[in-house]
C-alpha positions as CSV (number, residue, x, y, z in Angstrom):
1,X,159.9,111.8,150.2
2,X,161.4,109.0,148.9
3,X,158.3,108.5,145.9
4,X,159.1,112.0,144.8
5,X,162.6,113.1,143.4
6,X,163.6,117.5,143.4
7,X,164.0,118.1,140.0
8,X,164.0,122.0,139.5
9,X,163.6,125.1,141.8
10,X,161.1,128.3,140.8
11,X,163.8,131.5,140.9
12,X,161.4,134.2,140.3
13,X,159.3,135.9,137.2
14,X,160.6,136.1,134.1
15,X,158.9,139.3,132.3
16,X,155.3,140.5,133.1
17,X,153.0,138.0,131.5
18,X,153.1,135.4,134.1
19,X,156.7,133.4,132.9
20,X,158.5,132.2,135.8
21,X,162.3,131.2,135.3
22,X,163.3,127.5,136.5
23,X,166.7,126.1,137.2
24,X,166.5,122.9,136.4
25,X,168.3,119.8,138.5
26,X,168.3,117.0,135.6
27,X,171.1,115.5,134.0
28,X,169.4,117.3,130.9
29,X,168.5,120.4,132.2
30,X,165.4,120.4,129.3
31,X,163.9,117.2,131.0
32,X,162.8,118.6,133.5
33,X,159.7,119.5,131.2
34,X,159.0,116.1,130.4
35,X,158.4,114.5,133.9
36,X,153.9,115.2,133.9
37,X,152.6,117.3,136.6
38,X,155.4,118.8,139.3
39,X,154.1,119.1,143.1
40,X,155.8,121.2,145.7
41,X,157.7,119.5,148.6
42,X,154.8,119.5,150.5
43,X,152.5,118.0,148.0
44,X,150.1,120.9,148.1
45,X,150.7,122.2,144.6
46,X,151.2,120.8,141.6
47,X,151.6,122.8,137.9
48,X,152.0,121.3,134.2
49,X,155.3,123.0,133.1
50,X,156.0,124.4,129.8
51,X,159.6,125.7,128.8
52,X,159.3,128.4,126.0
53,X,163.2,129.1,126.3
54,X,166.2,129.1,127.9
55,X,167.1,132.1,129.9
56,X,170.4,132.7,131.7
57,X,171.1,130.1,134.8
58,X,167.8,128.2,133.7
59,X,164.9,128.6,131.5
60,X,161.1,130.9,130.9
61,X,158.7,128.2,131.5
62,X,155.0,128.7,131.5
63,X,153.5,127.4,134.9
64,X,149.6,126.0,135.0
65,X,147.6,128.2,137.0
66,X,150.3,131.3,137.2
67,X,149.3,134.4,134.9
68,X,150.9,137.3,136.0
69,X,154.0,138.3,137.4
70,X,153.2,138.6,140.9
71,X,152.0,134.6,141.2
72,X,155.5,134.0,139.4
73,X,157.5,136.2,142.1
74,X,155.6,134.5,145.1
75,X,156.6,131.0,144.3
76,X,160.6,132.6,144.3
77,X,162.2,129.5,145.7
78,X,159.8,126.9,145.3
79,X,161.4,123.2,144.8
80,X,159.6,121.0,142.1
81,X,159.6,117.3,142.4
82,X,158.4,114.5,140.1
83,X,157.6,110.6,140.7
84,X,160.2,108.6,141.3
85,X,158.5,106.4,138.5
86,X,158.2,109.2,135.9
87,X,162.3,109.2,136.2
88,X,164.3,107.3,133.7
89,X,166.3,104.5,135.3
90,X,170.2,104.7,136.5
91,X,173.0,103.2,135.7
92,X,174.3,101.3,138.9
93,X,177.2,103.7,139.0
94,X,174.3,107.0,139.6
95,X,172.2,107.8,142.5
96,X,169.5,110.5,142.9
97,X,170.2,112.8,145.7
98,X,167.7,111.9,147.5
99,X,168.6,108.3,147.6
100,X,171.8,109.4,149.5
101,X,170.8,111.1,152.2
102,X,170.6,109.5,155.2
103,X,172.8,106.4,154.4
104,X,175.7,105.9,157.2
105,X,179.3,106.2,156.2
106,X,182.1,104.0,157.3
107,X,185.6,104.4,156.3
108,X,187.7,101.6,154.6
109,X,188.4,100.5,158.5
110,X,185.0,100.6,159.7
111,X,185.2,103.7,161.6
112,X,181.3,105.4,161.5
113,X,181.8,108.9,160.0
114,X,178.0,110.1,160.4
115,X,175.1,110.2,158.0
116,X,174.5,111.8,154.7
117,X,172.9,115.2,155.3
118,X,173.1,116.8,152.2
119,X,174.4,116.6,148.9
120,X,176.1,119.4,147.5
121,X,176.9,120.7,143.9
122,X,178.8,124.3,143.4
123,X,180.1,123.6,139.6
124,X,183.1,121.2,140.6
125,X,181.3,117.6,141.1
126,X,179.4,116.4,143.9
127,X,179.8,116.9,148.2
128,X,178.5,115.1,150.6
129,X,177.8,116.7,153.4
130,X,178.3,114.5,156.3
131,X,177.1,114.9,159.6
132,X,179.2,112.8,162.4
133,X,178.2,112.0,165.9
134,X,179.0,114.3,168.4
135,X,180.8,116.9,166.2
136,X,179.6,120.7,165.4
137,X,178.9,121.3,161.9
138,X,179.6,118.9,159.2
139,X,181.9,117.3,157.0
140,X,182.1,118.3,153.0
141,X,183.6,115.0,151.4
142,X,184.3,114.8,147.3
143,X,181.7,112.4,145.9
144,X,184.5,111.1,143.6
145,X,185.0,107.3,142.6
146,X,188.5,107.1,144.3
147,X,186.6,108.7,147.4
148,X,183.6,107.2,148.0
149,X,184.1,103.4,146.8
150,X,181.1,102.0,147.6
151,X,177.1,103.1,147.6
152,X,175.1,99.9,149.1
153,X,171.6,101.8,148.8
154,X,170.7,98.2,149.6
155,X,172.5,98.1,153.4
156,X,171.9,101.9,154.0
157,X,175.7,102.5,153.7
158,X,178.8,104.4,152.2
159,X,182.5,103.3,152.1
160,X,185.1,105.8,152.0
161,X,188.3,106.2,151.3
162,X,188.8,109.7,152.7
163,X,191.9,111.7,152.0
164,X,194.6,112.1,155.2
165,X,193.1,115.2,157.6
166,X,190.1,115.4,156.2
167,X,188.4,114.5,159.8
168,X,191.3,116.0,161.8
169,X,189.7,118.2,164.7
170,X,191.2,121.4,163.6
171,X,190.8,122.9,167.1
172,X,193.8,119.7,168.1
173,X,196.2,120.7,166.3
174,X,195.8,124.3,167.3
């Protein structure tokens, strides 16, 4: 999955002519129509997108091969990816999602806090959702400069600099 990068998901119809409605993922939300053909995760589809307007969370985009309503509403919760080559380059102080996931993260002191499992984005900034060794559930850490020092895509690795408690075992203190 690494060739591909999740730029959008399908959220359902949008009217009866065979609009679906897109959130976009991109930095620029309208980019997302300028990346060529977008496959689904498992590489079985691919459409030609075409936004005709923005719409509430998202935009009305015109799908190839979708012409009615009913093709719309059954792709509901489809992801849409793009080459990793159609992308436009990063400054070395971004990373794609997907580039993050999976890295191990060490504290300032070398402690191993788990892997990346998931990167997370409710409005406020980035989480990363980190999954340590031998603990139930995971561990939601601010993807924030003063947080997460250092990204070495290059070593596999995060530093952080996590705040005091944040990987307390609440049940030891109970």
């Amino acid at each position: 999955m690494k060739d591909r990068i999740c730029v959008g998901a399908i959220t359902g119809s949008f009217g009866v002519k065979g609009e679906a409605r897109v959130k976009s993922f991109c930095a620029d939300p309208a980019a997302i129509g300028d990346y060529g053909p977008l496959s689904t995760e498992d590489g079985s589809r691919s459409f030609t997108l075409k936004i005709t307007r923005p719409v509430k969370t998202g935009f009305a985009v015109r799908l190839s091969g979708v012409t009615n309503k009913e093709q719309a509403d059954g792709l509901r919760g489809t992801r849409l990816y793009a080459p990793r080559e159609a992308l436009p380059g990063l400054p070395d102080d971004e990373f794609y999602h997907a580039d993050l996931i999976g890295l191990t993260v060490l504290d300032t002191g070398g402690t191993d806090h788990g892997k990346v499992h998931a990167v997370h984005n409710h409005g406020a900034g980035d989480l990363l959702e980190l999954r340590p060794e031998g603990q139930k559930g995971g561990v939601l850490v601010p993807f924030t400069r003063d947080i997460v020092p250092t990204v070495d895509l290059t070593s596999g690795r995060i530093i952080i600099d996590p705040p005091d408690g944040l990987f307390d075992d609440p049940e030891s203190s109970a």
